[in-house]
N, C-alpha and C positions, 0 to 999 in steps of 0.2 A: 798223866800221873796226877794223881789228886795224897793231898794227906791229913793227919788228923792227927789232933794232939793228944798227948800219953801222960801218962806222971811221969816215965822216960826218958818224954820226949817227941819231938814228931815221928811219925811214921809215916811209911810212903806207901801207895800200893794202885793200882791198875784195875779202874771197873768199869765194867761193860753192862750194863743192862740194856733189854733188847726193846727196839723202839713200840711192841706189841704190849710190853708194862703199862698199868695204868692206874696201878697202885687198891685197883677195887678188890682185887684179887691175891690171897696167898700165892706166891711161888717159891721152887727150890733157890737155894742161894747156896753156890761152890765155891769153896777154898781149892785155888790150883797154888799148894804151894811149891815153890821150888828148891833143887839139890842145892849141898854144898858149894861155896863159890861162886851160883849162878844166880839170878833175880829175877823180878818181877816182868821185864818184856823179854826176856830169854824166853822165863817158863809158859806166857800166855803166847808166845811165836809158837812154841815145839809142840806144846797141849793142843793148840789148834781148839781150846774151849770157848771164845768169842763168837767164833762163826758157829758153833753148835749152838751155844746161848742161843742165840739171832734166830736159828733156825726153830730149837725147840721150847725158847719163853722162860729161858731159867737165868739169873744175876749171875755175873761171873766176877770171884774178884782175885786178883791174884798179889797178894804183898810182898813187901821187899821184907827179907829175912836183914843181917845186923849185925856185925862184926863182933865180938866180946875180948875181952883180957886175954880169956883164956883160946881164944881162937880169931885169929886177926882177918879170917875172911869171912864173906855175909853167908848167913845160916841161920836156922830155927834151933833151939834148942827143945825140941821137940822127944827127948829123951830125959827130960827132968820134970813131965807129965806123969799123974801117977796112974798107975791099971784101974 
């Protein structure tokens, strides 16, 4: 678990990059994020995107989503995004 500070606050989140990185190179970088209630090593257990990473050279990162006022368990507010 690694994290990183916010105007926030810290955040938390789970990354995998595959030992074939070596930074000369663009590669893909995945958000696995995860459902209501659930978190960061729930979602990269069940995705099973680590070992794909590993296998096919892509960053894999997965964060912890974050309780709010309005919703006392962890979650993205991924619906106050606009189109």
């Amino acid at each position: 678990m690694q994290t990183i500070a916010t105007a926030d606050g810290a955040r938390s989140y789970r990354l995998h990059v595959p030992s074939s990185y070596t930074g000369s190179a663009a590669v893909p970088l995945v958000f696995d994020i995860h459902g209501a209630t659930s978190d960061a090593a729930s979602q990269e257990f069940s995705s099973g995107f680590s070992a794909t990473a590993a296998a096919e050279g892509f960053i894999h990162v997965s964060p912890d989503g974050l309780p709010t006022a309005a919703i006392p368990y962890s979650h993205f507010n991924a619906w106050l995004f606009g189109n």
